[in-house]
Structures are given as structure tokens and as C-alpha cells.
Phi, psi and omega in degrees: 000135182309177155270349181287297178308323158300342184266332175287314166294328190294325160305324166296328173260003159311274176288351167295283194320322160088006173177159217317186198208134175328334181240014186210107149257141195233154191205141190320275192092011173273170173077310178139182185335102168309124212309331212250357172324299174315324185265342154306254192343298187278344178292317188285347198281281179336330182272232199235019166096197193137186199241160178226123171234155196216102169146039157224127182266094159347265180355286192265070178052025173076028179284179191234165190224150173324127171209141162305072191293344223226327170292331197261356170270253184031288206282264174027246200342319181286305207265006186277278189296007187233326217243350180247099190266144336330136149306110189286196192209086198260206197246114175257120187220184160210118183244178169267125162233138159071030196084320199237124173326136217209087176303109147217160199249138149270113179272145148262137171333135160276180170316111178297330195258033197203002172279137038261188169255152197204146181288141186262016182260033191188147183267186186060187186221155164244170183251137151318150182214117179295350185284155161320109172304109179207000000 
């Protein structure tokens, strides 16, 4: 399945849900890479994967917002092979959402036998968590 196609479904349950999902996380992504990015990538590297998309804004339904798609698939790429040890190797793409470029990434699960993937600016490793924000 494309990454176009995945993001168009991953968007429906996006805005049904009305916030991120054990397997999508969406993120602004203006001003350029988000701080918390490293710890998406190891938390989805630590599961069963997921999609990361950058350039929709939560706040307003997951609408997409101006972003540097082609700097911010870049930086991605850069923070999969530097900022994450093991190095992951995910699927980079800039699909359309709503008319406007849209970065996503699909991480794949990690290595079992190289695991956890972990930020190497930071100890420990992270996890996704299904629980309730509150």
C-alpha cells in the first residue's frame, strides 16, 4: 500500500478519534523538526511501528499547515540514522493532504535482537502508551 493511501486512511481515524493513535502520530511540524520527534521514532521502533506525519495540526482537526516538506523529510532521515541507536531505516515520503504537502514516515518495528532503539542524546528507551491522557 502507497504511503498516500495510508495516510488517507490514517487521517480518517485521525479526526474520528479527534487525537494521535497508538500507530499515527501527527505532528505541526512548522519552524522545522519537532522536539519530540526522537522519541516518536523510538517509542514506534520499540512496538509493532507506525506512521509519523508532519505538517497537521491536532489543535484544528488534523488540518495541514504550511511546512518545508522536503527540509523536513530530510531532517527525518537524518534523525532515523543519527539521533536513534540502533539506526532505523524508515519509508520517507511527501504525500498531499487537503492540497498541501504533508512528510510521512512509516517506522518499522524494531530489530528484536538489537533492541531497544533508544535516542542516543538521552538514556533509556521509549514506549507508546494506550492510556488515557489526563
Amino acid at each position: 500500500m502507497s504511503l498516500q493511501s495510508l495516510t488517507d486512511e490514517a487521517l480518517v481515524r485521525l479526526r474520528a478519534a479527534g487525537t494521535d493513535l497508538a500507530d499515527v502520530e501527527a505532528k505541526r511540524g512548522q519552524g522545522g523538526v519537532p522536539k519530540s520527534l526522537p522519541e516518536s521514532l523510538s517509542a514506534f521502533s520499540n512496538g509493532t511501528g507506525g506512521l509519523i506525519l508532519l505538517g497537521l495540526d491536532e489543535e484544528n482537526g488534523f488540518k495541514p499547515v504550511p511546512i518545508d516538506a522536503k527540509a523536513l523529510a530530510e531532517a527525518v532521515s537524518g534523525y532515523c540514522r543519527d539521533a536513534i541507536e540502533p539506526a532505523i531505516q524508515p519509508e520517507i515520503d511527501i504525500v498531499r493532504v487537503d492540497q498541501m504537502p504533508v512528510v510521512v514516515a512509516s517506522i518499522p518495528a524494531g530489530d528484536r535482537l538489537r533492541m531497544p532503539p533508544r535516542q542516543n542524546s538521552r538514556p533509556g528507551a521509549w514506549l507508546l502508551s494506550t492510556q488515557p491522557r489526563w
